[in-house]
N, C-alpha and C positions, 0 to 999 in steps of 0.2 A: 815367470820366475823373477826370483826378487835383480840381477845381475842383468836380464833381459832390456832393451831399452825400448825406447815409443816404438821407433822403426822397427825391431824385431818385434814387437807384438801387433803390427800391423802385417808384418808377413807372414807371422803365424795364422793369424785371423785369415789370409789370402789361400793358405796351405792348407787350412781346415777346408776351405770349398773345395776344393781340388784335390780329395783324395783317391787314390787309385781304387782301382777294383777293386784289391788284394785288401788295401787298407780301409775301404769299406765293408767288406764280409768279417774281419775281425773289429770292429771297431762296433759291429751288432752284439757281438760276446760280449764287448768289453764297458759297454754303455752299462751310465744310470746302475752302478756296483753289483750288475750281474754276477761276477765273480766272487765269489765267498764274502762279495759286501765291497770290496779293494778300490776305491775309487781313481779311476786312469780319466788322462787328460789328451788331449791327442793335438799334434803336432806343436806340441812344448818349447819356447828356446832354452836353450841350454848353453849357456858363453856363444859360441857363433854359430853353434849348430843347432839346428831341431831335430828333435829326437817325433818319431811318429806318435809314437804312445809314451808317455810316463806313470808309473804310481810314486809319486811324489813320498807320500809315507813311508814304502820298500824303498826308495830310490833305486828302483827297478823302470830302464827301457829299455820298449821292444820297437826290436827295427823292422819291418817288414822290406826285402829287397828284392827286386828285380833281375833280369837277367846280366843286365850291365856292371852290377856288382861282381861277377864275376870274372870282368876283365883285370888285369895284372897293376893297374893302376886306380882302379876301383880301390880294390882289394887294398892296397896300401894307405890310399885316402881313409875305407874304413877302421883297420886298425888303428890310423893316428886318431881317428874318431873315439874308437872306444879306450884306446887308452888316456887321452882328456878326461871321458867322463870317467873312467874307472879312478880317476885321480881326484876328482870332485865328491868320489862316494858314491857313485853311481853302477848299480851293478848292468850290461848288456846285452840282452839276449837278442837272435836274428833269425830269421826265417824267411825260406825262399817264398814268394809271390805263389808257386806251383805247388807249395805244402800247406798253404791257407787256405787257397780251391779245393783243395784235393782230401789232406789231412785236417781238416779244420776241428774236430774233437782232440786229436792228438796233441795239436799245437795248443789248444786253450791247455789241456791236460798238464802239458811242460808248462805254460806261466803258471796255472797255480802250484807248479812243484817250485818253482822260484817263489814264488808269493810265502809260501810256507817255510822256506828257507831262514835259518838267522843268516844276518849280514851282520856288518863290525862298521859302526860309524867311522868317519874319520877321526875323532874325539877318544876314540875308543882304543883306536890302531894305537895312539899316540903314548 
């Protein structure tokens, strides 16, 4: 991303080797514009976060998370997460690691319902 700097795109580049399970069985979906065409990037920076996946054009990302997200301080780290990016124009969608194994048609199902969604640029809000 244009905001991203050298050192953040070197840790993305380190994040891209090291994706999880989870983020490798979605990330087979989401390759090479599988998806209705929608080209996703994966492990994105985004200000100081990296987002797993992005569709840069939707400014649609998906989180893929873990059981630890589900701790009480998780959970509040991720809201201030998504409300950053929802601030940048960014819409957020998340799914458990155990619904990418499990439900993996489902899940691809809901991004292309976000994919097909209109969003309001920030340009637009304004």
């Amino acid at each position: 991303m244009k905001d991203a700097n050298a050192e953040s795109h070197k840790r993305a580049k380190q994040h891209r080797r090291e994706l999880t399970a989870a983020e490798d069985v979605l990330w087979q979906e989401l390759r090479r514009k599988q998806l209705g065409g929608f080209h996703f990037r994966r492990q994105v920076p985004i200000g100081p976060y990296f987002a797993d996946f992005a569709c840069v054009k939707e400014r649609l990302v998906i989180e893929v998370d873990g059981i630890g997200h589900a701790e009480p301080d998780e959970m509040i780290r991720d809201k201030k997460r998504t409300a950053y990016l929802n601030n940048l124009g960014w819409r957020v969608i998340r799914f458990l690691n155990v619904d990418v194994f499990d439900k993996t048609d489902a899940v691809v199902e809901h991004i292309w319902h976000h994919l097909k969604l209109p969003h309001t640029t920030l340009e637009e809000a304004k």
